[in-house]
C-alpha positions as CSV (number, residue, x, y, z in Angstrom):
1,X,157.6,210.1,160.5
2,X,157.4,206.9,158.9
3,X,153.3,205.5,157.9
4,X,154.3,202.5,160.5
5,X,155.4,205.0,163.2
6,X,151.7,207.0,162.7
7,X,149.6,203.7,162.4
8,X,151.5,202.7,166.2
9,X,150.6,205.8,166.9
10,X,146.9,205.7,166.3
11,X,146.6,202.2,167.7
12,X,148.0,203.3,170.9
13,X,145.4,205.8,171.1
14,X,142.7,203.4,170.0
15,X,143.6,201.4,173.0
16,X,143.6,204.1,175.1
17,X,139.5,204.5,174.2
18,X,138.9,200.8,174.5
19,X,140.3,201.0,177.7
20,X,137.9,203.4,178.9
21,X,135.1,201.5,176.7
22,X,136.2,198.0,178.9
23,X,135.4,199.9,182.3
24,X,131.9,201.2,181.0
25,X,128.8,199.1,181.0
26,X,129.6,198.1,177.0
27,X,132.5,195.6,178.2
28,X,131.3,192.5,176.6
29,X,130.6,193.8,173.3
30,X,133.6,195.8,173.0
31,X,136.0,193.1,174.2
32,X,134.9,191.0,170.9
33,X,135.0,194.4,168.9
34,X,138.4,195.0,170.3
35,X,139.5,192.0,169.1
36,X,138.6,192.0,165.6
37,X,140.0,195.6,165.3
38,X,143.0,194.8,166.9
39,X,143.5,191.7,164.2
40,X,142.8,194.1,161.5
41,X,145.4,196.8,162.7
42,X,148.1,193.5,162.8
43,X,147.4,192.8,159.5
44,X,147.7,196.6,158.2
45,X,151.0,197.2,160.3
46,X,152.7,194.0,159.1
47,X,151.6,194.8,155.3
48,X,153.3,198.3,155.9
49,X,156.2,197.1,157.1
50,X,156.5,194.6,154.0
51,X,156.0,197.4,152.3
52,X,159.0,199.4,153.9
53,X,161.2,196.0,153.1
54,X,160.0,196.0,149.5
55,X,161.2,200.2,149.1
């Protein structure tokens, strides 16, 4: 299993939890948490997939 294929992995189940988080009283906050994290996770999976190119 490839370090892309496990960081898809964990965001899926971060999603998962932020779904669950969305239908609890927290929703507003979480949405603009959500967000940031799900920018940072786009970052890290498109610099490991430059990495993959690179190797």
């Amino acid at each position: 299993m490839s370090s892309v294929e496990i960081i898809s992995q964990k965001v899926e189940a971060y999603h998962l939890v932020v779904e669950t988080l969305h239908k609890s009283r927290y929703s507003a906050e979480w949405t603009q948490y959500d967000e940031s994290i799900q920018s940072y996770l786009r970052t890290y999976e498109s610099y490991l997939q430059s990495l993959q190119i690179i190797n």
